[in-house]
Backbone bond lengths (Angstrom), bond angles and torsions (degrees), N, CA, C in turn:
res aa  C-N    CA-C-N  psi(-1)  N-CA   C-N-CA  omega(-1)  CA-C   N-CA-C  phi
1 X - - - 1.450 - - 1.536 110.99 -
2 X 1.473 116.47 -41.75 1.447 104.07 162.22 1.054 140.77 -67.04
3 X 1.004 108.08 -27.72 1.722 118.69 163.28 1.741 117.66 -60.73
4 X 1.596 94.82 -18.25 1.988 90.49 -170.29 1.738 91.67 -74.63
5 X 1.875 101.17 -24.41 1.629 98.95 -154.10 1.739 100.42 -75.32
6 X 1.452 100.70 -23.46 1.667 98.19 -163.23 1.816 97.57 -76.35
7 X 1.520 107.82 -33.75 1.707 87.97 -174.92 1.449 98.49 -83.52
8 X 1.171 140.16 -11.17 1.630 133.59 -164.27 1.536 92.17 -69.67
9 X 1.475 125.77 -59.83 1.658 139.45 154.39 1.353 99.75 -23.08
10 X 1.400 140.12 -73.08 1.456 135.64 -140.71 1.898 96.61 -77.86
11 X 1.431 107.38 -28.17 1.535 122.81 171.12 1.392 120.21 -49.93
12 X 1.118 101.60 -57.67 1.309 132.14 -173.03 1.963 113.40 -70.75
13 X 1.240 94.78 -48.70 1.136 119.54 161.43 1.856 114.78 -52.24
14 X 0.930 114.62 -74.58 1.444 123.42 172.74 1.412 114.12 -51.42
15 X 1.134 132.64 -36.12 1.727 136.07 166.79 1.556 107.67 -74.13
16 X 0.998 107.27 -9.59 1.897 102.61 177.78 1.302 90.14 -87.65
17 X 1.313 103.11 -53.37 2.148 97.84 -162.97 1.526 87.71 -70.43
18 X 1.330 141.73 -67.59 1.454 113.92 -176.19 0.943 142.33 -35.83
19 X 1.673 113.99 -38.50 1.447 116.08 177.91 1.748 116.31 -74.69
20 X 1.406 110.13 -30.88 1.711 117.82 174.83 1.542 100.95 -67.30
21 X 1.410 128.28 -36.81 1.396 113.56 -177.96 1.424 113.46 -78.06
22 X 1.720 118.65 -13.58 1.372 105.27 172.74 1.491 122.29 -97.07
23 X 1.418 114.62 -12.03 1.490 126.56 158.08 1.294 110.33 -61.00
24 X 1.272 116.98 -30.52 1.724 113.51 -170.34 1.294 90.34 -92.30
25 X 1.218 155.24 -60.47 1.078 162.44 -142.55 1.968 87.28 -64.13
26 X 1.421 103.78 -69.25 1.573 107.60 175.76 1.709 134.07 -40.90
27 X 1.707 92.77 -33.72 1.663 106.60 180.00 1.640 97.96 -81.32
28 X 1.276 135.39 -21.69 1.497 137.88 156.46 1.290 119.96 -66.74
29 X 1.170 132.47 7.27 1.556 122.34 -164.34 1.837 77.57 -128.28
30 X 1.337 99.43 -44.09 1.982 83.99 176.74 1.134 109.89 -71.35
31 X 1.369 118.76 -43.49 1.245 120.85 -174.39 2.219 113.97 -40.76
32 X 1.174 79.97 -56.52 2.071 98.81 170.74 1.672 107.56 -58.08
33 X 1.650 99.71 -46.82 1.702 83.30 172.30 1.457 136.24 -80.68
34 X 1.399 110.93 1.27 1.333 121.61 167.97 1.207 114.42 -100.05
35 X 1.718 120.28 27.03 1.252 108.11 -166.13 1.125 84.65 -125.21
36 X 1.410 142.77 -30.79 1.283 174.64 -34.46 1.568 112.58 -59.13
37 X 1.513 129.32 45.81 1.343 144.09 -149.53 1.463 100.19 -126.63
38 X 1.210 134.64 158.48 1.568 142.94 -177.90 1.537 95.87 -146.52
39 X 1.416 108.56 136.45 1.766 92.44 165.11 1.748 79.15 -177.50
40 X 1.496 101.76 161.94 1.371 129.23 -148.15 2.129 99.21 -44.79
41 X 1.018 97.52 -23.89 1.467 98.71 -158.93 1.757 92.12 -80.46
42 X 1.437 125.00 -48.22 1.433 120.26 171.85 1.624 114.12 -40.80
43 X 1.560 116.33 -43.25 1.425 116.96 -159.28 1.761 90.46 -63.39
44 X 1.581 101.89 -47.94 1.505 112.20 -160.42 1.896 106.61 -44.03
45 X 1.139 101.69 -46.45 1.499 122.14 -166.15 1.314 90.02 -78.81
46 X 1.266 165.37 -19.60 1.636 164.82 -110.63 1.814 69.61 -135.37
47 X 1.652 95.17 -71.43 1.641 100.59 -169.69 0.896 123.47 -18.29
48 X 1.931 107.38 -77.49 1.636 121.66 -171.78 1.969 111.50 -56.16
49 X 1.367 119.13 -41.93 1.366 114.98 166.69 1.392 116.15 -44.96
50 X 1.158 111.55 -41.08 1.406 118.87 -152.14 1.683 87.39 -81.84
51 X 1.527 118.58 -50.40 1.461 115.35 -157.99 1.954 105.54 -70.82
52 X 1.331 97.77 -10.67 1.326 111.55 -171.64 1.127 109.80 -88.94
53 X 1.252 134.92 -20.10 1.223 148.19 -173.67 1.829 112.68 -98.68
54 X 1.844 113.00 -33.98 1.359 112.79 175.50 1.812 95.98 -72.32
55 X 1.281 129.86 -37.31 1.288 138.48 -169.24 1.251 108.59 -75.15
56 X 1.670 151.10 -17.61 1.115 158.67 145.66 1.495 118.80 -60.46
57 X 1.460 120.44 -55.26 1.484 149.74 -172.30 1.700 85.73 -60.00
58 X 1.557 107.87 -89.39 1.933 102.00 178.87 1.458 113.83 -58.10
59 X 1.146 147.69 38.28 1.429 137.06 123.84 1.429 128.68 -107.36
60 X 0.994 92.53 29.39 1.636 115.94 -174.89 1.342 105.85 69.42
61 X 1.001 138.77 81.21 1.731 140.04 163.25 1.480 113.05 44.92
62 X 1.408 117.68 8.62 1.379 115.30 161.98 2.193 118.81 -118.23
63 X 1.397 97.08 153.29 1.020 102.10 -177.51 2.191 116.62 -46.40
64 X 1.266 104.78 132.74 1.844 82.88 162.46 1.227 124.59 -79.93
65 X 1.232 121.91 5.86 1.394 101.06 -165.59 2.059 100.72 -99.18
66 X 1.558 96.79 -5.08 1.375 92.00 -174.84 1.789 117.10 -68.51
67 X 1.292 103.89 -22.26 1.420 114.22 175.23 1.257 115.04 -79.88
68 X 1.590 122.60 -36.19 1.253 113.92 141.78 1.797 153.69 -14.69
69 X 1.596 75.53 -56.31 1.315 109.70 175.65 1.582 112.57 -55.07
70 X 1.552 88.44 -65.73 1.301 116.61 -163.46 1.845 98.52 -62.21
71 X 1.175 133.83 -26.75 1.599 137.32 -162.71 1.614 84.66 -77.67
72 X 1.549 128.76 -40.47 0.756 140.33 -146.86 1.766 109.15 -90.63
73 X 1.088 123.99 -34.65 1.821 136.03 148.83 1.359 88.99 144.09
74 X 0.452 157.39 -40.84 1.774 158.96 173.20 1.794 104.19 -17.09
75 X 0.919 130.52 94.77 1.556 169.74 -167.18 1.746 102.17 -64.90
């Protein structure tokens, strides 16, 4: 049972830093379009939205890690 709690944490853990790197990634792509500038780091960030978005879309419009979660007892 402690072990479900330490990876349910490392889960949980890993979707925070994912989700802040794809918000940041997003506040950079406006950030570039209000600048009216493009340069390698916008495409990069275009990417991760974009890859984040084919990876949401094929699990049916919900996150995966919530089922994760959920295998995991997390309510």
């Amino acid at each position: 049972m402690k072990e479900r709690r330490m990876v349910l944490k490392a889960v949980k853990a890993f979707h925070t830093l994912a989700w802040f790197t794809i918000e940041a990634c997003m506040v950079y792509i406006l950030y570039s379009g209000i600048r009216g500038q493009s340069d390698r780091r916008a495409g990069l960030a275009a990417s991760v939205v974009a890859g984040e978005t084919l990876v949401f879309a094929a699990n049916g419009f919900r996150c995966p890690l919530t089922a994760v979660a959920r295998n995991l007892g997390n309510c």
